[in-house]
MARVEXVEX-16934 format. One record per residue: residue number from 0; residue in one letter; chain; x, y, z of N, C-alpha, C in turn. Coordinates in Angstrom, 2 decimals, padded with zeros to 5 digits. Atoms other than C-alpha are relative to their C-alpha. Example, Ala and Ser with C-alpha at 12.3 -4.5 7.8 and 13.67 -1.06 7.14 Angstrom:
# residues 2
num;residu;chaine;nc1;nc2;nc3;cac1;cac2;cac3;cc1;cc2;cc3
0;A;A;000.89;-001.19;000.00;012.30;-004.50;007.80;000.90;001.20;000.00 .
1;S;A;-000.82;-001.19;-000.06;013.67;-001.06;007.14;-000.77;001.09;000.73 .
***
This chain:
# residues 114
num;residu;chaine;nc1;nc2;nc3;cac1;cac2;cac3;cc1;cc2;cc3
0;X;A;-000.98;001.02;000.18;-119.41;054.33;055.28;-000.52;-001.23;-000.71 .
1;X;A;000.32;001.32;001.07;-121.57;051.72;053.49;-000.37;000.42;-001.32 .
2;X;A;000.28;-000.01;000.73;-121.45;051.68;050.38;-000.39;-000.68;-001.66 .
3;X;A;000.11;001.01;001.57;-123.70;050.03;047.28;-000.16;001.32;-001.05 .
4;X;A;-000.11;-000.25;001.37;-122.67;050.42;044.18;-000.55;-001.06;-000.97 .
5;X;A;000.50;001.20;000.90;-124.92;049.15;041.47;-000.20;000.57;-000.99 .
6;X;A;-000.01;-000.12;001.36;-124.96;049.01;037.84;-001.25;-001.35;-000.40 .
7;X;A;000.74;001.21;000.60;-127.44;047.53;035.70;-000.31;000.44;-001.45 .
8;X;A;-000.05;-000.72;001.31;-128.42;047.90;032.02;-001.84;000.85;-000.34 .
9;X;A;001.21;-000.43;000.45;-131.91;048.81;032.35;000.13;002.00;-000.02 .
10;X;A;000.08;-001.25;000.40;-133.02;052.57;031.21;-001.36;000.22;001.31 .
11;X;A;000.69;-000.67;-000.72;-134.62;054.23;034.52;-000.31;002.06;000.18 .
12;X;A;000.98;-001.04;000.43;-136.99;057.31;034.85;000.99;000.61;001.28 .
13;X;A;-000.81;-000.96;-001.01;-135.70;060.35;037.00;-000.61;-000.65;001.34 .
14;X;A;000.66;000.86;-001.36;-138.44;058.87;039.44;000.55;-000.81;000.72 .
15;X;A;-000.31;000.98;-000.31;-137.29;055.79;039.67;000.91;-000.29;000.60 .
16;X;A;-001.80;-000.72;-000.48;-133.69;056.69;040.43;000.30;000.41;001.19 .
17;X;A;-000.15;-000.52;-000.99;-134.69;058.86;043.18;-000.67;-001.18;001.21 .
18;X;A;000.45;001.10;-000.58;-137.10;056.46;044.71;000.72;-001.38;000.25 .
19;X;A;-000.97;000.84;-000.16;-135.04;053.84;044.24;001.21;000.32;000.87 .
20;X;A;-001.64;-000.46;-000.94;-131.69;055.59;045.99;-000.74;000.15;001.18 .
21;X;A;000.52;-000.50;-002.19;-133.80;056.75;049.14;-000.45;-001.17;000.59 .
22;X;A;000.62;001.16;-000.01;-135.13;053.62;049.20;001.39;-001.06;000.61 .
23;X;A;-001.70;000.80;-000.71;-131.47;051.53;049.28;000.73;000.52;001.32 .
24;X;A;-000.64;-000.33;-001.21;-130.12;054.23;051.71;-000.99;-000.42;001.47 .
25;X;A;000.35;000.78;-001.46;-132.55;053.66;054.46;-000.22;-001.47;000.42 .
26;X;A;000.37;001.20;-000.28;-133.30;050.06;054.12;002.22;-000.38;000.37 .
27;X;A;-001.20;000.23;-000.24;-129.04;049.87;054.01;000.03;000.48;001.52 .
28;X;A;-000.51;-000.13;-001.65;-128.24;051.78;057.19;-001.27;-000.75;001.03 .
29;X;A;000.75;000.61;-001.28;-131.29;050.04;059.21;000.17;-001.68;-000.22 .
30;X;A;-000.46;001.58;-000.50;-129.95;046.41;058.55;001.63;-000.29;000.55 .
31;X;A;-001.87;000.06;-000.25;-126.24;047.19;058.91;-000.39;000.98;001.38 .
32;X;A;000.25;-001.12;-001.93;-127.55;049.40;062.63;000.65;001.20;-000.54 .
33;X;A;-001.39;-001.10;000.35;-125.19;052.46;060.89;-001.55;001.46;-000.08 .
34;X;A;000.22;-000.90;000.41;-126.71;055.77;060.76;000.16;000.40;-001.67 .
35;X;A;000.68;000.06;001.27;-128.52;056.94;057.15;001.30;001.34;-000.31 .
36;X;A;-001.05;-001.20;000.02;-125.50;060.13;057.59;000.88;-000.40;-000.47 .
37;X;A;-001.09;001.03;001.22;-123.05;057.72;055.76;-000.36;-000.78;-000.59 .
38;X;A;000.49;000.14;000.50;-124.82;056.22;053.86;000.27;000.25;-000.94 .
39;X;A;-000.30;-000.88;001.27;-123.64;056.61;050.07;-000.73;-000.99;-000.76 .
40;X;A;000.53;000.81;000.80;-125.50;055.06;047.35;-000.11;000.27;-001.60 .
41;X;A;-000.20;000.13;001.30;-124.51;054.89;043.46;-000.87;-000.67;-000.74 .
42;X;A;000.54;000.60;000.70;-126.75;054.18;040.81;000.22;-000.11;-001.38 .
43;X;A;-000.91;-000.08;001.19;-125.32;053.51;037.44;-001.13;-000.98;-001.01 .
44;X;A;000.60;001.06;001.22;-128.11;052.42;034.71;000.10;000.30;-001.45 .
45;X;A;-000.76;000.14;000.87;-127.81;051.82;031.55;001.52;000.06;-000.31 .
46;X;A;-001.14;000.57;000.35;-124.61;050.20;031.47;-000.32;-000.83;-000.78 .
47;X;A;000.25;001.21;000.78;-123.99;047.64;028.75;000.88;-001.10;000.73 .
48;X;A;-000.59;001.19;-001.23;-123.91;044.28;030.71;-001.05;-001.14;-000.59 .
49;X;A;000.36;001.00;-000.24;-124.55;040.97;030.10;-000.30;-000.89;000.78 .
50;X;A;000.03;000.72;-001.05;-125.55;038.27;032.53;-000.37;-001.67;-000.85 .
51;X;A;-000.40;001.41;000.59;-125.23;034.36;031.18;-000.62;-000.05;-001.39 .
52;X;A;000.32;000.03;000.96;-125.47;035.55;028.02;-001.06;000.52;-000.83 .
53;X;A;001.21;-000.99;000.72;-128.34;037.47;027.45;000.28;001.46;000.32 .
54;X;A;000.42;-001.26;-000.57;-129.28;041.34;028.01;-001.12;000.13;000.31 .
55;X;A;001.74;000.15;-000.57;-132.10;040.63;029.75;000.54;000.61;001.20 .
56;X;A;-000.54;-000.91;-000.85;-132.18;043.01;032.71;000.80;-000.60;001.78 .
57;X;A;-000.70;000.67;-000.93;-129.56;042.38;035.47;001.05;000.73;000.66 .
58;X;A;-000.45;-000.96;-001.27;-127.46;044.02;038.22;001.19;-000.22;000.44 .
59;X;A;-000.93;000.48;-000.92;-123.89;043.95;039.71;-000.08;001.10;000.87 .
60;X;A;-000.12;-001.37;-000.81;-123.54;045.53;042.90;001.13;-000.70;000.72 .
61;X;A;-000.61;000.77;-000.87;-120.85;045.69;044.99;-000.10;001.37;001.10 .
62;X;A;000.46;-000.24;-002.16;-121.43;046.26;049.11;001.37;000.38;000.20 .
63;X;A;-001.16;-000.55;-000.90;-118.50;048.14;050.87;-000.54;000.53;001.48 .
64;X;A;000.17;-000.65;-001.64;-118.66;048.79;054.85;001.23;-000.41;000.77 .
65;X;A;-000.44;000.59;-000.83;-116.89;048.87;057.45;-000.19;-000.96;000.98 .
66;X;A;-000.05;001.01;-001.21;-118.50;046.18;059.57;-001.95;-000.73;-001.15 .
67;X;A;001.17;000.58;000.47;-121.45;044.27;058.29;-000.85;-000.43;000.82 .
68;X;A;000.61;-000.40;-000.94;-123.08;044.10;061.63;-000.41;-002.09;000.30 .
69;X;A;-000.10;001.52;-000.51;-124.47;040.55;062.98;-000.91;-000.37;-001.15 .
70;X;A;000.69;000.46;001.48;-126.33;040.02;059.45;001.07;-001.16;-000.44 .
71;X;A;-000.80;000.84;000.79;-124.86;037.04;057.47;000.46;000.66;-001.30 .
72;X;A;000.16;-000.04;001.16;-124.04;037.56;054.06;-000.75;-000.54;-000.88 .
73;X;A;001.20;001.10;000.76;-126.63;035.17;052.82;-001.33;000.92;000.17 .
74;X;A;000.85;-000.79;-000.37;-128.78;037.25;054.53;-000.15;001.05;-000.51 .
75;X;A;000.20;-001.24;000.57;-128.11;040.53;053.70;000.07;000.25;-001.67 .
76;X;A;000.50;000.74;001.32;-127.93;038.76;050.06;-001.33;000.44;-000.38 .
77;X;A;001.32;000.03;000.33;-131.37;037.99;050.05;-000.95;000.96;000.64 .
78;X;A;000.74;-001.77;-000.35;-132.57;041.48;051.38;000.43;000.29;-001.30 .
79;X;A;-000.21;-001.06;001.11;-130.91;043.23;048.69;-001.02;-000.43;-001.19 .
80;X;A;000.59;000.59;001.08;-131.94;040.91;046.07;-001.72;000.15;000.22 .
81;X;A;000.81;-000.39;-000.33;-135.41;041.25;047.49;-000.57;001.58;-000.55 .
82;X;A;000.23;-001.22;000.18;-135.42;045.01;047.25;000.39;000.04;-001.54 .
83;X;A;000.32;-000.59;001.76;-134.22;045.63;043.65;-000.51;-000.67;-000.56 .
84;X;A;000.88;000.97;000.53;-136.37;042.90;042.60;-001.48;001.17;000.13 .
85;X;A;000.90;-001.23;-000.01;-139.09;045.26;044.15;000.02;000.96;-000.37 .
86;X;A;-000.24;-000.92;000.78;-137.81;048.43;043.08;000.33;-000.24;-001.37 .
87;X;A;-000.67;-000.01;001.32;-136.25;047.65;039.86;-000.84;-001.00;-001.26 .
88;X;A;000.29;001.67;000.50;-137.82;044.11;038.48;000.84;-000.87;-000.38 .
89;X;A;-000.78;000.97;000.47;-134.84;042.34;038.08;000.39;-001.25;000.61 .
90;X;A;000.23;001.20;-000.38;-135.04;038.77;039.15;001.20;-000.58;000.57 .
91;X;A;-000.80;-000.11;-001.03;-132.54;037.69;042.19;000.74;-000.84;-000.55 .
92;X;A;-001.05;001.10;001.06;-131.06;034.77;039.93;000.73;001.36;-001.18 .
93;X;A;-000.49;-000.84;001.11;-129.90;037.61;037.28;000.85;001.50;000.83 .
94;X;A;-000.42;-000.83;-000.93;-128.23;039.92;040.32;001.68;-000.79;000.64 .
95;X;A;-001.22;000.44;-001.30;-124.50;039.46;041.74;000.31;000.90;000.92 .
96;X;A;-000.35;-001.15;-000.83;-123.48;041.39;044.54;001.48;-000.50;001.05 .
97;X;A;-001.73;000.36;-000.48;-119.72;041.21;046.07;000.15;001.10;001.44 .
98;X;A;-000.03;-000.78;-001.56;-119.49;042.51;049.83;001.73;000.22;000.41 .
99;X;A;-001.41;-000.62;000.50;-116.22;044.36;050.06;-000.27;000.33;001.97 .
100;X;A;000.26;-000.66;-001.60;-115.36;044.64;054.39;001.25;000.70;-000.37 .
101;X;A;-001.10;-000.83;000.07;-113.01;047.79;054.49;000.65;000.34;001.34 .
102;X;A;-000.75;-000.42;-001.43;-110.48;048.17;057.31;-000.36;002.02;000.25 .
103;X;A;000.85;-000.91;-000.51;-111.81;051.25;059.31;001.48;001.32;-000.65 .
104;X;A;-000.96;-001.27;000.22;-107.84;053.11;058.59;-000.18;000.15;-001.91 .
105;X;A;000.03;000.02;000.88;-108.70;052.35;055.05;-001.42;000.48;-001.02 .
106;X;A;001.44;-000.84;000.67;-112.13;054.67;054.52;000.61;001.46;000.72 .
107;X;A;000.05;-001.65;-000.63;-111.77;058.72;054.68;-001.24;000.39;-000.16 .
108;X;A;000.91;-001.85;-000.08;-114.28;061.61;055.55;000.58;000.69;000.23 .
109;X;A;-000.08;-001.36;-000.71;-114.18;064.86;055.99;001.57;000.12;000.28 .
110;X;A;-001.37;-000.52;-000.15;-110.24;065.13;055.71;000.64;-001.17;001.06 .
111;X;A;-000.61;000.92;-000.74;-109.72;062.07;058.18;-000.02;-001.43;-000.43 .
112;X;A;000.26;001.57;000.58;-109.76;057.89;058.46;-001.32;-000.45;000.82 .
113;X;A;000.56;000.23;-001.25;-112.42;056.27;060.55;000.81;-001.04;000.59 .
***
């Protein structure tokens, strides 16, 4: 049920991709408390994207869950930004990320809602 979606324009290695996704899913479900079993994680690079005017490398993501757990948003901000800074190198000023809370009748699995 949580799910980041991130785009950025840089050109990553098959490595990097994978490392990077296993990497977002567990650090995601162990700050949001959620089990790594919902867990979805999109990686979309090379997109063409600007950020204040340059193409210097830079990131939108946007956060979907159903509950965002007792984390702030400031907080779980500056985790993320943290991590693809580490994984990726893209510098936490050149990153937006938009936290999307989804009403629980308004996510399906498996043929149902939660």
């Amino acid at each position: 049920m949580p799910l980041l979606h991130i785009q950025t324009n840089l050109s990553l290695t098959a490595k990097q991709t994978s490392d990077t996704l296993k990497t977002l899913s567990s650090q995601a479900a162990n700050w949001l408390e959620k089990s790594e079993n919902f867990v979805q994680i999109i990686l979309q690079p090379q997109q063409p994207m600007t950020f204040a005017g340059t193409e210097q490398p830079t990131a939108h993501i946007r956060w979907e869950s159903l509950g965002f757990g007792q984390r702030s948003f400031e907080e779980l901000s500056q985790l993320l930004c943290r991590l693809i800074q580490q994984c990726l190198g893209i510098p936490s000023e050149r990153i937006f990320i938009r936290f999307c809370e989804v009403a629980r009748s308004q996510w399906g699995w498996d043929g149902h809602t939660f």
